[in-house]
C-alpha positions in Angstrom: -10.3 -17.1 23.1 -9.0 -20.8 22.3 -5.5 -21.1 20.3 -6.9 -22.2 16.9 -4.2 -25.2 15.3 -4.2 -24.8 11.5 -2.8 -27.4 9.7 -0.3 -27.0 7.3 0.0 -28.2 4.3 2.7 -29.7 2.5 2.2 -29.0 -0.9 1.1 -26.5 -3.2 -2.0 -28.2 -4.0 -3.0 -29.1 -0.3 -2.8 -25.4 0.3 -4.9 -24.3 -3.1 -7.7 -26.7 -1.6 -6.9 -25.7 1.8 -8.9 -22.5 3.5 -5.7 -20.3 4.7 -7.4 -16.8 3.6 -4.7 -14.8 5.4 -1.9 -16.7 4.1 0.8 -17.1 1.3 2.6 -20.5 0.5 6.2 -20.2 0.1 8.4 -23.1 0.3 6.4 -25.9 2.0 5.6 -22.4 4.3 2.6 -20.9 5.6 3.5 -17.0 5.8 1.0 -15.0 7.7 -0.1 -11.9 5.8 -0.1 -8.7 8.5 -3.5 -6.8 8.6 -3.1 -3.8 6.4 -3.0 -0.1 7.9 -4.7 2.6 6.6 -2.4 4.1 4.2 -1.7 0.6 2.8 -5.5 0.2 2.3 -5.1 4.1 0.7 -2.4 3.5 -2.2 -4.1 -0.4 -2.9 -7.4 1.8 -3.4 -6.1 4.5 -5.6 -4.5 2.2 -8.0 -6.9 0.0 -8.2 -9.2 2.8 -9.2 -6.7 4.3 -11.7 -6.2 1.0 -13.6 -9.5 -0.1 -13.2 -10.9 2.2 -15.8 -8.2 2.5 -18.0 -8.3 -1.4 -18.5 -12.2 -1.5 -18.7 -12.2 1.3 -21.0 -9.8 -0.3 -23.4 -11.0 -3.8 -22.5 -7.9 -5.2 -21.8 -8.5 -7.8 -19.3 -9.1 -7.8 -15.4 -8.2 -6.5 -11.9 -7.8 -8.8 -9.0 -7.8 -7.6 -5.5 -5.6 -9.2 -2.4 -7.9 -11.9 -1.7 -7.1 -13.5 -5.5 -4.8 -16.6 -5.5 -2.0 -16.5 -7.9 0.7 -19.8 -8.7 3.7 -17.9 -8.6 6.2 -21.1 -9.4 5.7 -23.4 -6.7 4.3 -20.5 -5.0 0.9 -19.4 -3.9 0.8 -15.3 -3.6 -2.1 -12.8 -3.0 -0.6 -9.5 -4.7 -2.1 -6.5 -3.1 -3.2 -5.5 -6.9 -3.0 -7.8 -9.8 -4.3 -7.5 -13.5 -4.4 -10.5 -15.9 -4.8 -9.9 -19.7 -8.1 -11.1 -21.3 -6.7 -13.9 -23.1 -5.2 -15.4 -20.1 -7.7 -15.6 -18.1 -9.1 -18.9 -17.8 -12.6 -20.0 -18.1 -13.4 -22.0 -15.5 -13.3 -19.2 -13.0 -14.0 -21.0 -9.8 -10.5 -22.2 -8.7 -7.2 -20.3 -8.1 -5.4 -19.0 -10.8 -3.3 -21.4 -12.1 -0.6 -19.0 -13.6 1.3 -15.4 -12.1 -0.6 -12.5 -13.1 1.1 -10.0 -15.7 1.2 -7.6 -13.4 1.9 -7.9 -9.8 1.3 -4.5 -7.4 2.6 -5.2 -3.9 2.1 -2.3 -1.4 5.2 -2.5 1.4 4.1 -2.3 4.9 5.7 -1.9 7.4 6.4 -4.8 8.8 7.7 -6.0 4.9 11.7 -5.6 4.7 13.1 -4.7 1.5 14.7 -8.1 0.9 11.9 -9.6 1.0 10.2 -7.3 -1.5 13.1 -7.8 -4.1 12.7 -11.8 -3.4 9.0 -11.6 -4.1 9.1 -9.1 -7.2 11.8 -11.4 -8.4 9.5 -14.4 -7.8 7.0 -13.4 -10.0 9.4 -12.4 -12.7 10.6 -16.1 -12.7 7.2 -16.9 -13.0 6.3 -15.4 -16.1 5.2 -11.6 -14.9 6.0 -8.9 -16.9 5.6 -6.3 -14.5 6.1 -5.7 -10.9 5.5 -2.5 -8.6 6.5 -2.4 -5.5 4.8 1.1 -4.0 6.4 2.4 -0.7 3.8 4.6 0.8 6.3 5.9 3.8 8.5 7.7 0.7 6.1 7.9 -1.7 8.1 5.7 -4.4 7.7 3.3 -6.7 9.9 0.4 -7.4 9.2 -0.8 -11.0 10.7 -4.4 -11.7 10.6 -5.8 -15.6 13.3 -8.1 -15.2 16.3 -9.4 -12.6 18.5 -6.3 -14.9 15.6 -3.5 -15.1 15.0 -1.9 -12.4 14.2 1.7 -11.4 13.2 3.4 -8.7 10.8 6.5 -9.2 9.6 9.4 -7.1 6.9 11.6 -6.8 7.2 13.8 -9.6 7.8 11.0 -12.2 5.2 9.0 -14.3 4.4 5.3 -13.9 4.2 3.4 -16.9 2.2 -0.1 -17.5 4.5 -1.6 -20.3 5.0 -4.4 -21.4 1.8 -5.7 -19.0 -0.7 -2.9 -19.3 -0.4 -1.6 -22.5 -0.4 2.2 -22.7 -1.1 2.8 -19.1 0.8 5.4 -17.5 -0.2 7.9 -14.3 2.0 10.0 -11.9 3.6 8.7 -9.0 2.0 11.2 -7.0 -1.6 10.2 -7.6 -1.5 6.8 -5.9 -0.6 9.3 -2.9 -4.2 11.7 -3.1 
């Protein structure tokens, strides 16, 4: 099998009109995005499908899966899970997204260190997201970010709420674990 040379881009824009499907941009950066496990497949599945009817049901807006674009800043990111409110989606619907969802799910993996999830939840808070989970399948947590000051950490016996983002949302920690 032949080395394949990707170019990199330079710019955010080069890399929205660029093809890098298993890639972020982060600072003038590709970063490679590592094949997901099982279990990271698992927990990006379950909340998907718990969200996914409560915000069709009460037709609040849309779900976006990994492969969605997102400008995060100067950023390009591909949340695990995202959901945009109805009125913020834009209409022409083929090209990235041009703003940070308004809620960002990002399952950890293994290979993901914790800095690096606090930069990235803290990324799209800058942004303009309201809401931020970061779900740790390993210890079956959840670390909720609203702001650089709210933060909380919760287990499996305690309930996960969607405010401000995903209004009246809520489910228990341990069903994105079934």
């Amino acid at each position: 099998m032949e080395n394949e040379t990707i170019e990199h881009p330079s710019t955010l824009a080069e890399f929205l009109e660029g093809n890098y499907e298993s890639y972020e941009f982060v600072e003038g950066k590709l970063i490679p995005m590592a094949a997901a496990k099982i279990i990271h497949g698992d927990v990006a599945a379950e909340i998907l499908g718990l969200l996914f009817h409560y915000v069709k049901e009460h037709q609040l807006g849309k779900l976006y899966t990994a492969e969605t674009v997102f400008t995060v800043g100067n950023r390009a990111r591909k949340p695990d899970v995202a959901f945009v409110a109805s009125e913020r989606i834009p209409d022409n619907l083929w090209q990235n997204f041009p703003i940070p969802p308004d809620l960002a799910i990002e399952v950890v993996s293994e290979t993901d260190t914790m800095q690096a999830v606090h930069e990235k939840a803290f990324e799209y808070l800058d942004a303009g997201t309201q809401l931020v989970w970061a779900i740790e399948p390993f210890s079956q947590t959840v670390i909720v970010y609203r702001s650089s000051t709210d933060i909380s950490l919760l287990a499996i016996d305690d309930t996960l709420p969607g405010e401000p983002a995903v209004k009246g949302f809520r489910c228990r920690v341990a069903d994105l674990f079934t």
